[in-house]
LONUDO-78355 format. One record per residue (C-alpha): residue number from 1; residue in three letters; chain; z, y, x. Coordinates in Angstrom, 2 decimals. Layout:
% residues N
(NUM, "ala", "A", (Z, Y, X))
...
% end
This chain:
% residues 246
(1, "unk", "A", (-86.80, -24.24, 74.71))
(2, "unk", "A", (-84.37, -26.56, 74.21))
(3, "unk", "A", (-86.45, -29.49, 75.45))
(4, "unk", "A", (-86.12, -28.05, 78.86))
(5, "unk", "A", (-82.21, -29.45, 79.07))
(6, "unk", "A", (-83.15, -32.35, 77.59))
(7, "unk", "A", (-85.85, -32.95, 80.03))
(8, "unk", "A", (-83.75, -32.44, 82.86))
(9, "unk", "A", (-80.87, -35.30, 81.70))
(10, "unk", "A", (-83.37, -37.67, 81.29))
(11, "unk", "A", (-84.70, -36.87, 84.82))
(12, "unk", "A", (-81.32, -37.21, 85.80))
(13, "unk", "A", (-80.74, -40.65, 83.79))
(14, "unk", "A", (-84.12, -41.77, 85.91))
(15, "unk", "A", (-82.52, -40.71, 89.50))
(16, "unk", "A", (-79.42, -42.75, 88.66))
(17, "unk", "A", (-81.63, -45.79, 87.61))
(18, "unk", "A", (-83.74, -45.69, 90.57))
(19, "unk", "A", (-81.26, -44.89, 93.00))
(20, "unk", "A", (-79.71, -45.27, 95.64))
(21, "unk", "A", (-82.58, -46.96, 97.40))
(22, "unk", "A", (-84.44, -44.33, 99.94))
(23, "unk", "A", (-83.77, -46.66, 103.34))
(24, "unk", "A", (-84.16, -50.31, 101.86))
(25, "unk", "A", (-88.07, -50.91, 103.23))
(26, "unk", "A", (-86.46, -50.35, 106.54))
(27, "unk", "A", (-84.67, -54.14, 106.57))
(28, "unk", "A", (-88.23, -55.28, 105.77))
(29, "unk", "A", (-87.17, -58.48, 103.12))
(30, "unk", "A", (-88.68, -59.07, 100.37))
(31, "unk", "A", (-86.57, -57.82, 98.42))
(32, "unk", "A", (-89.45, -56.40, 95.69))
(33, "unk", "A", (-91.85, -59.83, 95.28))
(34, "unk", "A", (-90.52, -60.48, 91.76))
(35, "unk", "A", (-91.73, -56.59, 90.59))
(36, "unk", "A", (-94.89, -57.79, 89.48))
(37, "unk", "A", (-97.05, -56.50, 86.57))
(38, "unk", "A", (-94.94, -57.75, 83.10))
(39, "unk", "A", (-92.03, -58.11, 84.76))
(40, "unk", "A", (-88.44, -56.47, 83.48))
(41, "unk", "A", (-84.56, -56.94, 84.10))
(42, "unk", "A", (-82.17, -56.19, 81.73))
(43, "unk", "A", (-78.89, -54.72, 83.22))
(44, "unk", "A", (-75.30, -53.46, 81.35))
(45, "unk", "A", (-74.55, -50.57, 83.17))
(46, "unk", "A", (-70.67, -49.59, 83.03))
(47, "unk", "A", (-69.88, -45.88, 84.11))
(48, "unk", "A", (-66.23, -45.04, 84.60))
(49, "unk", "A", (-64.86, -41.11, 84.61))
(50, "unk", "A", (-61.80, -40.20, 86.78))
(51, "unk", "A", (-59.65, -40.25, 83.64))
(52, "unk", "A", (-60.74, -43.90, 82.71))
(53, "unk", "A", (-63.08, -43.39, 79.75))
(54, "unk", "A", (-65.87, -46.34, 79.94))
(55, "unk", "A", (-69.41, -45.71, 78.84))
(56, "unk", "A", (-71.73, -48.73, 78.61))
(57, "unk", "A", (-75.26, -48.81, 78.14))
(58, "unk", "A", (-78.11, -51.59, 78.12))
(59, "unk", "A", (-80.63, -50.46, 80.42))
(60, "unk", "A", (-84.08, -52.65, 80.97))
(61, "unk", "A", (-86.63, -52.00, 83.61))
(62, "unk", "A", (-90.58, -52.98, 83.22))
(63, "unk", "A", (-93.36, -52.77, 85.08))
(64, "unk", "A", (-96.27, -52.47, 82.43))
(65, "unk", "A", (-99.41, -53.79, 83.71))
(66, "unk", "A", (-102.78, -53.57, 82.07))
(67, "unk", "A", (-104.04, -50.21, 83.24))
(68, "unk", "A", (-105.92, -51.07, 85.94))
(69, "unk", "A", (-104.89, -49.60, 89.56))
(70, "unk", "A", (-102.19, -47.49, 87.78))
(71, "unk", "A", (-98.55, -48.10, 88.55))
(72, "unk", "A", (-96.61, -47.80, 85.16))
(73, "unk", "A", (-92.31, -48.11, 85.37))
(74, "unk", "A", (-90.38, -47.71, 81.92))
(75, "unk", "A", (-86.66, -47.51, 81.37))
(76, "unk", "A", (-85.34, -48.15, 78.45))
(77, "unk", "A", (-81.51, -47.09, 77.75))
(78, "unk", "A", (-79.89, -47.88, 74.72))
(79, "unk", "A", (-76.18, -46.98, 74.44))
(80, "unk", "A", (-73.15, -49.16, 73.98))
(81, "unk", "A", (-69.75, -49.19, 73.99))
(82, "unk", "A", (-68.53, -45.94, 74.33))
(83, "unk", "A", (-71.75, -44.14, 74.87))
(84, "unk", "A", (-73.72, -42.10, 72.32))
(85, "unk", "A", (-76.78, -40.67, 71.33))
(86, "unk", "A", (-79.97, -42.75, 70.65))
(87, "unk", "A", (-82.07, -45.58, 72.40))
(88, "unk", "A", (-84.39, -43.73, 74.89))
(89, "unk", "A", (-87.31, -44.70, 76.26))
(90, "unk", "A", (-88.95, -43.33, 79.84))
(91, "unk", "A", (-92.69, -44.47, 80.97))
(92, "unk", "A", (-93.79, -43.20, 84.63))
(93, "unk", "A", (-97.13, -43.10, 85.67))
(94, "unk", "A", (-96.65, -43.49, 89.89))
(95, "unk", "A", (-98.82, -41.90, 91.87))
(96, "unk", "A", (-101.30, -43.60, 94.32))
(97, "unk", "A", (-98.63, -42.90, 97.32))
(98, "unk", "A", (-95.73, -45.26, 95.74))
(99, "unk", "A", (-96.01, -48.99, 97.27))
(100, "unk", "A", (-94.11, -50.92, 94.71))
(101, "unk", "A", (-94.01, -53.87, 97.49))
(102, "unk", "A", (-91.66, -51.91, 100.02))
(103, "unk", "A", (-88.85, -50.16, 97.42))
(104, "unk", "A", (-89.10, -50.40, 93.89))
(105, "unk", "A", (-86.02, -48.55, 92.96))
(106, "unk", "A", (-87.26, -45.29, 94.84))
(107, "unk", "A", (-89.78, -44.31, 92.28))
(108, "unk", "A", (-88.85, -40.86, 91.39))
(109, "unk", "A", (-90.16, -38.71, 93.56))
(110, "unk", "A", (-93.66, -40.38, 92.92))
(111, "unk", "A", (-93.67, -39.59, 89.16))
(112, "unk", "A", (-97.13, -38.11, 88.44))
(113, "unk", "A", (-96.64, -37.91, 84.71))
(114, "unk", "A", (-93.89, -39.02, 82.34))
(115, "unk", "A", (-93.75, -39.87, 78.29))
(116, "unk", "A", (-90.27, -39.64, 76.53))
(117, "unk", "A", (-89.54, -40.88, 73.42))
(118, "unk", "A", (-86.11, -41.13, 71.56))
(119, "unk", "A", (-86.19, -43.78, 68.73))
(120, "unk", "A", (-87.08, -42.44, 65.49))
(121, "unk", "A", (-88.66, -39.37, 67.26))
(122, "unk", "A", (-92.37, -38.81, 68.58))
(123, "unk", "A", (-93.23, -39.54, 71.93))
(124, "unk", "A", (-93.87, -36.78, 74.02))
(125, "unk", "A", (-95.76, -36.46, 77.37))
(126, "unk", "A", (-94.38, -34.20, 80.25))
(127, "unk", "A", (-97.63, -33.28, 82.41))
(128, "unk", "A", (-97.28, -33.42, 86.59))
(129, "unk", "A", (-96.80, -29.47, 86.53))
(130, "unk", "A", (-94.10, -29.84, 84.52))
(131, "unk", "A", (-92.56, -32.52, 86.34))
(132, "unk", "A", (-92.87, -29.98, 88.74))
(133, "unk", "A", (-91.31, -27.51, 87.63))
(134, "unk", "A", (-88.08, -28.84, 85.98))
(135, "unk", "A", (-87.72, -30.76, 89.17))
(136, "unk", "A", (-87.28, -27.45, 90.85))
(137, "unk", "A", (-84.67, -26.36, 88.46))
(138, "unk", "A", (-82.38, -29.55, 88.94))
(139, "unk", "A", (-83.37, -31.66, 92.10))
(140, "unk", "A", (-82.14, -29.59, 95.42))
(141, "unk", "A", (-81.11, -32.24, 97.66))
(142, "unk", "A", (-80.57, -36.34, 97.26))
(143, "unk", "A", (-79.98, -38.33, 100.31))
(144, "unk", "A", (-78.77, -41.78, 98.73))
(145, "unk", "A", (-80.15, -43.62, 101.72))
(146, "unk", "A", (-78.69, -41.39, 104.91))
(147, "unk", "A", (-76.41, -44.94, 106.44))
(148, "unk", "A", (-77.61, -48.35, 105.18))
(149, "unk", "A", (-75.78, -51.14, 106.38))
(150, "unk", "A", (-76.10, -55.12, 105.43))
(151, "unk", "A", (-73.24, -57.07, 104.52))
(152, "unk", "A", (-74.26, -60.44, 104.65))
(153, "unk", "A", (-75.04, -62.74, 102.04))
(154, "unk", "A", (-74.50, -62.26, 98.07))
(155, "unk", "A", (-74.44, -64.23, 94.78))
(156, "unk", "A", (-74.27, -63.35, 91.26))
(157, "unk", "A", (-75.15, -65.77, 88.20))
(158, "unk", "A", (-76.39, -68.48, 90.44))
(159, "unk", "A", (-78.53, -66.46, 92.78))
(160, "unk", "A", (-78.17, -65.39, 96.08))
(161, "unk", "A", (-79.20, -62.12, 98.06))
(162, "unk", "A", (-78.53, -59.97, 100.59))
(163, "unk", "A", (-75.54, -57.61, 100.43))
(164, "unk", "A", (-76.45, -54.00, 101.40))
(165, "unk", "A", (-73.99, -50.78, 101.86))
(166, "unk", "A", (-75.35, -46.94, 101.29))
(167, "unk", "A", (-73.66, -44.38, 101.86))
(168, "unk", "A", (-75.01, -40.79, 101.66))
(169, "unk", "A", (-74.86, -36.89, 99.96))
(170, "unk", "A", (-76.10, -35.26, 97.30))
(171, "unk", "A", (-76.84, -31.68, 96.41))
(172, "unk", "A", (-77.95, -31.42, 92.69))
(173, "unk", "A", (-77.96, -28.72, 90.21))
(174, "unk", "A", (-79.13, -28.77, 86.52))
(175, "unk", "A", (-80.31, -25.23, 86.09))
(176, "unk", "A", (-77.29, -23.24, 86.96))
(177, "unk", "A", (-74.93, -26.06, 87.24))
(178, "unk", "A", (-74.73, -27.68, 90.77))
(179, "unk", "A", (-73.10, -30.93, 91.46))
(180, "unk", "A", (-72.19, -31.79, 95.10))
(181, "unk", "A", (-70.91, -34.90, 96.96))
(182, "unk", "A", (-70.49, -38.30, 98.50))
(183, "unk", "A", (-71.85, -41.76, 97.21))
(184, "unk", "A", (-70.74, -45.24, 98.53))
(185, "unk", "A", (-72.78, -47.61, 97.07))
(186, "unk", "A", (-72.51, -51.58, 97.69))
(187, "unk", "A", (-75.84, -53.46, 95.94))
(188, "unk", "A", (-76.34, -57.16, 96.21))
(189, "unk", "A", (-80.66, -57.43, 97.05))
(190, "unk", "A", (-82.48, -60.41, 95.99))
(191, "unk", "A", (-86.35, -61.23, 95.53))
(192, "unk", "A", (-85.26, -63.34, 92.87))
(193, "unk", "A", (-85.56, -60.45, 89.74))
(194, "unk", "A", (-87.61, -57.73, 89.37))
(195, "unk", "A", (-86.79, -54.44, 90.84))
(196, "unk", "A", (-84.84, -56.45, 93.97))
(197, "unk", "A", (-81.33, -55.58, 92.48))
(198, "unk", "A", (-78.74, -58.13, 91.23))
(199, "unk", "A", (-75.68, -55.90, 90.78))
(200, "unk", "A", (-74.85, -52.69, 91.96))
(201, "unk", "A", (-71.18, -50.43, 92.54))
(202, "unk", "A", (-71.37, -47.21, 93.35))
(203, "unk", "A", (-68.51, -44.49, 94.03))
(204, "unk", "A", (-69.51, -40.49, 93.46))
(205, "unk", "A", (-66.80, -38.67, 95.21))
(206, "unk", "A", (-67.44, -34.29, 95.10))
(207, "unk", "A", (-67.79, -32.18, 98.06))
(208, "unk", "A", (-64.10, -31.48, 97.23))
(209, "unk", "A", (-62.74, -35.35, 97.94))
(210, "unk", "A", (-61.67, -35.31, 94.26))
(211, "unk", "A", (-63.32, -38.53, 92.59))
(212, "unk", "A", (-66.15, -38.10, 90.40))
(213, "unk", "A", (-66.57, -41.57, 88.68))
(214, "unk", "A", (-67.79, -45.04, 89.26))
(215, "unk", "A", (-70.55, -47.09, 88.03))
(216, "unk", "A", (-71.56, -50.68, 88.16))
(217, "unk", "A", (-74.96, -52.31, 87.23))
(218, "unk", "A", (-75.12, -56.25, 86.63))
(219, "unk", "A", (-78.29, -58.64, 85.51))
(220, "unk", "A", (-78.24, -59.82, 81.69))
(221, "unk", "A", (-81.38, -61.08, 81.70))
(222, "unk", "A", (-84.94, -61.01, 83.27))
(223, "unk", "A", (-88.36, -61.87, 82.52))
(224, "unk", "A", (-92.10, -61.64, 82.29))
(225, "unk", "A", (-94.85, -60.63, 79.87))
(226, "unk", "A", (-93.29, -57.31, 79.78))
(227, "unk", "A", (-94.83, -54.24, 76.52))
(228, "unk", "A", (-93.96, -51.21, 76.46))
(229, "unk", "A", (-91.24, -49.64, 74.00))
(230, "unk", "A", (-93.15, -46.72, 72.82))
(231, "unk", "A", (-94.28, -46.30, 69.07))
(232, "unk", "A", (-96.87, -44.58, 67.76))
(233, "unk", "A", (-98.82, -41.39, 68.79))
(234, "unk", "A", (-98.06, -39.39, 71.95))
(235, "unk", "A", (-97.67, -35.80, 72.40))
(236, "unk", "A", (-99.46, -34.25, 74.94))
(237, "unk", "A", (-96.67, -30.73, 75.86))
(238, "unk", "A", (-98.19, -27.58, 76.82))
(239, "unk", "A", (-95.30, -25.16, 77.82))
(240, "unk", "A", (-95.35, -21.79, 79.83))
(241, "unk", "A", (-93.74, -21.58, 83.37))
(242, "unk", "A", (-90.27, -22.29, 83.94))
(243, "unk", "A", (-88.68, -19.08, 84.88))
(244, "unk", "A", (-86.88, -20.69, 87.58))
(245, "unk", "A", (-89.82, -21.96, 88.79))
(246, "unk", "A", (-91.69, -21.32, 92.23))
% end
C-alpha cells in the first residue's frame, strides 16, 4: 500500500509540469508547432518555500514518437541542488481526445495510462482505472486557467514569444490532506521549443493570503530525436479498489 502515496506525488509532480495552461488554445498562436514527435526541452526548475529554502531540479519533456497514432509525453525529473530523492521518470499514454497542436502543457487530465520508474527500480505501469481512482483521492478542483491575459512580447536566450499572465484557484487534496489557494503565474510562449514554454514564474498563495512558495521554470536546452528514459521490463499493477474511491 504504500505505492498509493507515492503514486499520488508523482501525479502531483505531473500537474505542476503541465500546468498552468487550461485557457492558452483560446489566443489561437502557435504556440505548440515545435511539439513534434522526438522533440524534448530541458528546463531547471527552481522552487522557493516561504522560509527561503531552494529546491532545484532538471526536468526534460519528450514527446516519444514511434507508436503509431498514440500520443506518448515523458517527464523526466532528476533532482539538484537542494532537492532529494532519485531521478524519476513519467511516460503518458494520451488519450485520442488530447490535440497536442492546441495546448501541450494541459495533458493531465487526458492520461489514459501511465509507467513510473525511479532509477535503479523496475518500471511499473499504473492502468486507466487506477489513474482513476487515485485521481479521485487527490485531484478535487484545479482551475490554473480561470483569467488569462497577454502581456506583450517576450525574450529569453535569444528568442522571442509572447508574454502571457494566469491567474486562477486551486482546490487539491492528497488523500486526507487538502491544499487550497491562489496562483499568479507569468509564462513567456514561444513556437520556437517544444511544449510552447520558454520560462515560467509562478506565485501559490493559500486560501488564507499567507504565501505558499514560488517557482520558476527556464530553457537549458532543446532538441530532437527524442528516446525514452525507461530501462528494462515493465510491470503491469493489478491492485484492489481504492477505498476512497467512487
Amino acid at each position: 500500500m504504500k505505492r498509493i502515496p507515492a503514486l499520488a506525488a508523482v501525479l502531483l509532480l505531473g500537474l505542476a509540469s503541465s500546468a498552468p495552461a487550461d485557457d492558452l488554445a483560446a489566443f489561437q498562436k502557435a504556440f505548440f508547432a515545435s511539439t513534434k514527435p522526438g522533440s524534448w526541452v530541458k528546463y531547471e526548475q527552481t522552487s522557493t518555500d516561504p522560509k527561503g529554502k531552494v529546491q532545484k531540479t532538471e526536468v526534460t519533456m519528450s514527446r516519444l514518437g514511434g507508436d503509431g497514432d498514440s500520443v506518448w509525453f515523458e517527464v523526466r525529473s532528476v533532482p539538484m541542488e537542494g532537492s532529494k530523492g532519485k531521478p524519476t521518470t513519467l511516460k503518458y499514454l494520451l488519450n485520442t481526445d488530447f490535440k497536442v497542436e492546441k495546448n501541450a502543457l494541459d495533458y493531465m487530465k487526458y492520461v489514459q495510462t501511465m509507467i513510473m520508474q525511479e532509477d535503479g527500480k523496475e518500471a511499473m505501469e499504473y492502468p486507466a482505472d487506477m489513474m482513476s481512482q487515485v485521481g479521485a483521492a487527490f485531484a478535487s478542483y484545479v482551475d490554473y486557467g480561470a483569467n488569462v491575459t497577454s502581456l506583450g512580447p517576450c525574450s529569453a536566450d535569444g528568442k522571442v514569444g509572447e508574454k502571457v499572465r494566469i491567474q486562477g484557484s486551486f482546490d487539491v487534496k492528497v488523500v486526507i490532506v487538502r491544499m487550497k489557494g491562489t496562483t499568479d503565474t507569468e509564462l513567456c510562449m514561444s513556437e520556437s521549443v517544444p511544449f510552447g514554454r520558454l520560462y515560467e514564474k509562478t506565485v501559490t498563495t493559500s486560501d488564507k493570503g499567507k504565501p505558499m512558495g514560488t517557482t520558476e521554470m527556464r530553457v537549458l536546452d532543446s532538441g530532437s530525436g527524442a528516446v525514452s528514459a525507461i530501462k528494462g521490463p515493465v510491470k503491469k499493477v493489478e491492485m484492489p479498489k481504492m477505498p476512497w474511491g467512487g
